[in-house]
N, C-alpha and C positions, 0 to 999 in steps of 0.2 A: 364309808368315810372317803374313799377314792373318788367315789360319785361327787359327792361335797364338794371337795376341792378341786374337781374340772369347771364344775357349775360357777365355784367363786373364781377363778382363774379367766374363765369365758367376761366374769361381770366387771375385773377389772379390763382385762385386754378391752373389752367397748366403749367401757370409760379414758381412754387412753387414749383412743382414738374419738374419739366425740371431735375433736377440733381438728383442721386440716392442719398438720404439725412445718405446712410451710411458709406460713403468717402469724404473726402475733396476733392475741387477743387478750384483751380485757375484761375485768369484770366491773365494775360498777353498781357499788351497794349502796340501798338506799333505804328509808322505813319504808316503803311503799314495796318493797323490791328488787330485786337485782335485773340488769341489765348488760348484756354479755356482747362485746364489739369486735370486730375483724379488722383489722388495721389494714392498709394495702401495702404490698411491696412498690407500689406506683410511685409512689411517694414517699419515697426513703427519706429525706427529713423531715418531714413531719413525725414520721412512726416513729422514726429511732428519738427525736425530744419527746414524745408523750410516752412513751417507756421509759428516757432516762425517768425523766421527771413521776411515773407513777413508780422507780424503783426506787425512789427519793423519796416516797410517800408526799411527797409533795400537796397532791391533793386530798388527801384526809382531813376530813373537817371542813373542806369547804363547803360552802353551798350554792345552789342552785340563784343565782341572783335575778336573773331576767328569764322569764317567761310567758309566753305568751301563745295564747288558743290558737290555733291553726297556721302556728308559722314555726316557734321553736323555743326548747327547751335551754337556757343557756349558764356557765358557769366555767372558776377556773378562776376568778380574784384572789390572790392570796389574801389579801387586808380579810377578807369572810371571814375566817379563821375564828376570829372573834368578833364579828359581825354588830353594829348597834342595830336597836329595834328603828326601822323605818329610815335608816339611813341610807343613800343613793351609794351604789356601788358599779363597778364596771371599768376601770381605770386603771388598777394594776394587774400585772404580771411576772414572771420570770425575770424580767429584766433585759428582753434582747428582742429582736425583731427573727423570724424563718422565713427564708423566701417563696416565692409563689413558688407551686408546682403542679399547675392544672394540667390535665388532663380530661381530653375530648368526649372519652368515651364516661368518667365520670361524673354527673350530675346529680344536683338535690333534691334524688329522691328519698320517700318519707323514712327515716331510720338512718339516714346518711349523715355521718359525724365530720364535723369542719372547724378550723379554728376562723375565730372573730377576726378582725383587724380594724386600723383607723380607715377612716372614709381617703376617698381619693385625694383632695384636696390639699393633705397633707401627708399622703399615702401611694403616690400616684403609680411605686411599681406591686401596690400589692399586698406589699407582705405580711408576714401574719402576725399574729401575737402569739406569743411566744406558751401563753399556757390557757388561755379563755378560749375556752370550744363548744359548739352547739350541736345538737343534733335535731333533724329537720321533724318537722311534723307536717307543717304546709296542711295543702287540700287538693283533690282531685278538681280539675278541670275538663269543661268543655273545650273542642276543638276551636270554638267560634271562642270563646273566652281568650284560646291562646292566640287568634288570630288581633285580638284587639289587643294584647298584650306588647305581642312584634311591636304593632301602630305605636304604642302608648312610650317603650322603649326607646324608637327612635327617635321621637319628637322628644323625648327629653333630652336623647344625645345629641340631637340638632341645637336646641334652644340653651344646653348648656356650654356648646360651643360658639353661638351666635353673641352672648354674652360674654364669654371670654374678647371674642374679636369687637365686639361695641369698647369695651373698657378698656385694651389697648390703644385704639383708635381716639379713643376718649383725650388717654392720658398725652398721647402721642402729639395730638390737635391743638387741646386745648378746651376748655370752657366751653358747651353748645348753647348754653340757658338762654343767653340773649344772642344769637348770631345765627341766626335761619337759615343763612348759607352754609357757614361751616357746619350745621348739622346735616344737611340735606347732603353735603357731601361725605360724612360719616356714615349717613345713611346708605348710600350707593355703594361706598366702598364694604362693608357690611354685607349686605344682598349679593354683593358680588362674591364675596368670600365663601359666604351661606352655600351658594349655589354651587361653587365648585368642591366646597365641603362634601356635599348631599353627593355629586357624580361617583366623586371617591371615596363614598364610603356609602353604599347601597344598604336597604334594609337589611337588616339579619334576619333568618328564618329559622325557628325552630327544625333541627333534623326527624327523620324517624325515628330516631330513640327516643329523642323526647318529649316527641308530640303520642307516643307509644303509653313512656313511663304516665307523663305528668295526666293522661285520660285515662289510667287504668290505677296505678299506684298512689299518685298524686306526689307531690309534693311543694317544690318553690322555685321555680323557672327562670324568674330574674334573678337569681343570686351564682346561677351558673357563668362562669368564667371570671368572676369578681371575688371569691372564697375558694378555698384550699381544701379538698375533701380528702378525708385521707382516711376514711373507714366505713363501716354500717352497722347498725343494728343486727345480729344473729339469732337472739334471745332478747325478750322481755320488753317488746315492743311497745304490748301494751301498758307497763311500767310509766313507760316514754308517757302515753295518752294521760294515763292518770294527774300526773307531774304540769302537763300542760295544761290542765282542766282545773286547777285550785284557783284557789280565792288572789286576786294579789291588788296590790298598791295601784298610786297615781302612777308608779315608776316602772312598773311590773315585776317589783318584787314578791314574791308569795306572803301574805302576810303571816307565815309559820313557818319556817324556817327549815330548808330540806335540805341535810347536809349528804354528802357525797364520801366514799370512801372507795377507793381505786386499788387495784390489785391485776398484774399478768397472770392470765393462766397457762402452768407449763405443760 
């Protein structure tokens, strides 16, 4: 009997410690699955809202609304709750905005948990949504792949600031459609801007970590320093693949409905 109950004593003390008891984690149940996440102390608000909010049950019931093969699993709309069949979702939240809190050393790699946000444009310091989070799936890359990536990066960082300074210049001038001079002079002014744009702000390079991660682990490399990572994957990764591999819509809604159900494990 003694014997017994050292043996059962050994099987909880392991289970007790299964988790580093100096980070939250979550569980994430699913039909397919559970999937079990390490929150970072890096980011103390992100962690500390996705605890209130799963100790809120918050997320129960919801589901899984965008998905997609080799980039990411995503969810966290309350309106899901009660979901219509084939209806576009993505819109709501909590009700509040969380501020960026990136971190260098963090990156999207495959299993890393991040909340959504609105695009720049309307969005321009960042911040998050307050309850819609994805976790990355991405794909392994070639080094040559990431080198065309840097390229690809920058010229859209250039071209969407060259268009920024055209349409000031625009509005600022006046009319070019018929006045060949005053375009050619928006033009120069432009090229000029352009250029001193490009000095002051040189290519970005992928670091070694990343050029490390994204050719070994893989994941999604332009979304680093643009999204808020605040966890990863520990358990039930492959859950994540499964989820990402279903059938879905024009909208990338799964067309079956994979609802979520969120719990801390203490």
């Amino acid at each position: 009997m003694r014997k017994l109950i050292v043996i059962a004593l050994i099987a909880l003390l392991a289970s007790c410690s299964k988790y580093d008891k100096n980070y939250h984690h979550a569980k994430i149940e699913t039909e397919y699955g559970n999937i079990v996440v390490k929150l970072y102390n890096s980011t103390p608000n992100h962690t500390n809202n996705f605890v209130k909010l799963t100790n809120e049950k918050f997320y129960d019931g919801i589901i899984f609304h965008r998905v997609i093969k080799d980039f990411v699993v995503q969810g966290g709309d309350p309106d899901t709750k009660n979901a219509e069949a084939g209806k576009l979702y993505g819109e709501a939240d909590a009700g509040y905005l969380v501020d960026a809190e990136f971190v260098d050393t963090i990156i999207h790699k495959r299993g890393a948990i991040a909340m959504a946000r609105e695009g720049d444009d309307v969005n321009p310091e960042k911040k998050s949504s307050s309850s819609q989070f994805y976790i990355v799936v991405g794909k392994i890359f070639t080094n040559e792949q990431l080198d065309s990536l840097e390229i690809k990066l920058y010229n859209k960082k250039v071209s969407k600031f060259e268009t920024k300074i055209y349409s000031e210049q625009l509005k600022e001038l006046g009319d070019t459609l018929n006045n060949a001079k005053l375009k050619k002079k928006i033009s120069e002014i432009v090229t000029t801007k352009v250029d001193s744009f490009k000095l002051a702000n040189p290519m970005a390079r992928f670091n070694e970590l990343q050029r490390k991660t994204y050719t070994t682990v893989g994941g999604i490399p332009h979304l680093d320093g643009n999204y808020t990572i605040f966890g990863e994957v520990i358990e039930g990764y492959d859950i994540v693949e499964k989820i990402s591999l279903v059938a879905t819509d024009e909208n990338d809604r799964p067309q079956k409905d994979i609802k979520m159900k969120i719990s801390l494990i203490n």
